[in-house]
C-alpha distance (Angstrom), angle and dihedral (degrees) to the residues before:
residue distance angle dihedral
X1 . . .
X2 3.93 . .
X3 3.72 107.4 .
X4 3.94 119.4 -120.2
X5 3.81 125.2 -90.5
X6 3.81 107.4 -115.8
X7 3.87 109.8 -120.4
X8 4.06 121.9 -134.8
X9 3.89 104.3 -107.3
X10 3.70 105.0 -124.3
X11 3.84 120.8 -112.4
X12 3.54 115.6 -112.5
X13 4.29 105.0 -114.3
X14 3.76 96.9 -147.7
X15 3.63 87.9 46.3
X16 3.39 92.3 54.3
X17 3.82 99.9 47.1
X18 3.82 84.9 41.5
X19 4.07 90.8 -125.7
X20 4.28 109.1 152.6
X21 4.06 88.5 175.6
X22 3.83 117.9 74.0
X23 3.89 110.4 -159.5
X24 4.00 117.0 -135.1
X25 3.57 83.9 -170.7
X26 3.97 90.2 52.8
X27 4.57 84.5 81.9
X28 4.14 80.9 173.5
X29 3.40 94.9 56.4
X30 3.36 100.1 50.9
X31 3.56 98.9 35.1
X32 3.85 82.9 66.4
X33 3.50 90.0 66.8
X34 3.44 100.2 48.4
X35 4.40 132.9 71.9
X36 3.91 129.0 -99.3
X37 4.42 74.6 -97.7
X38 3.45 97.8 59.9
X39 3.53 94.5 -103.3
X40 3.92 126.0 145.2
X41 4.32 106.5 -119.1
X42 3.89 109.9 -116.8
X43 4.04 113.5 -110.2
X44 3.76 91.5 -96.3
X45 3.33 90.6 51.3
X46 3.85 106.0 48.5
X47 3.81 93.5 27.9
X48 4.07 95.6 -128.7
X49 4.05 116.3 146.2
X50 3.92 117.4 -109.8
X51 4.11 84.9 -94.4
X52 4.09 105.6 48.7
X53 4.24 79.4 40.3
X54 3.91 91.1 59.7
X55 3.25 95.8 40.9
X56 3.77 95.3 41.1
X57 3.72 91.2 50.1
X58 4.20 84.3 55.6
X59 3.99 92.2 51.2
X60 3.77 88.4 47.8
X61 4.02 94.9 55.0
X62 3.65 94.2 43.0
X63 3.67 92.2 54.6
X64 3.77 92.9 43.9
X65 4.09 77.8 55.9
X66 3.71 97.6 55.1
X67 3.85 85.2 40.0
X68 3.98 89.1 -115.9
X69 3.79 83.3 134.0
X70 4.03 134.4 31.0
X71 3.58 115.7 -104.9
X72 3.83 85.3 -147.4
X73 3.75 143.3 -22.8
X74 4.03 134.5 -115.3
């Protein structure tokens, strides 16, 4: 058995642009974040930390709310 290839951990964004606050009202933002469904990307998938995912995840169902943001696609 060959072992794995380790994979580069992906930088958190909002840790890297030093940004606590997640804008609802930011739709490209968190459209960014989210699939071609209108689904929000899993951690390993869009690289956030367990905070800016929480709070992401709260930004993205607000501005499904205000219809900023599709809740899904035909």
């Amino acid at each position: 058995m060959r072992p794995q290839p380790q994979q580069e951990q992906k930088q958190c964004y909002f840790c890297t642009v030093n940004r606590d606050v997640i804008d609802y009202k930011d739709a490209e933002l968190v459209r960014r974040f989210m699939s071609s469904q209108g689904k929000i990307y899993p951690r390993h998938k869009s690289g956030l930390c367990a905070f800016h995912q929480r709070r992401l995840a709260v930004a993205a169902k607000r501005a499904r709310y205000l219809a900023l943001v599709p809740y899904t696609t035909r």
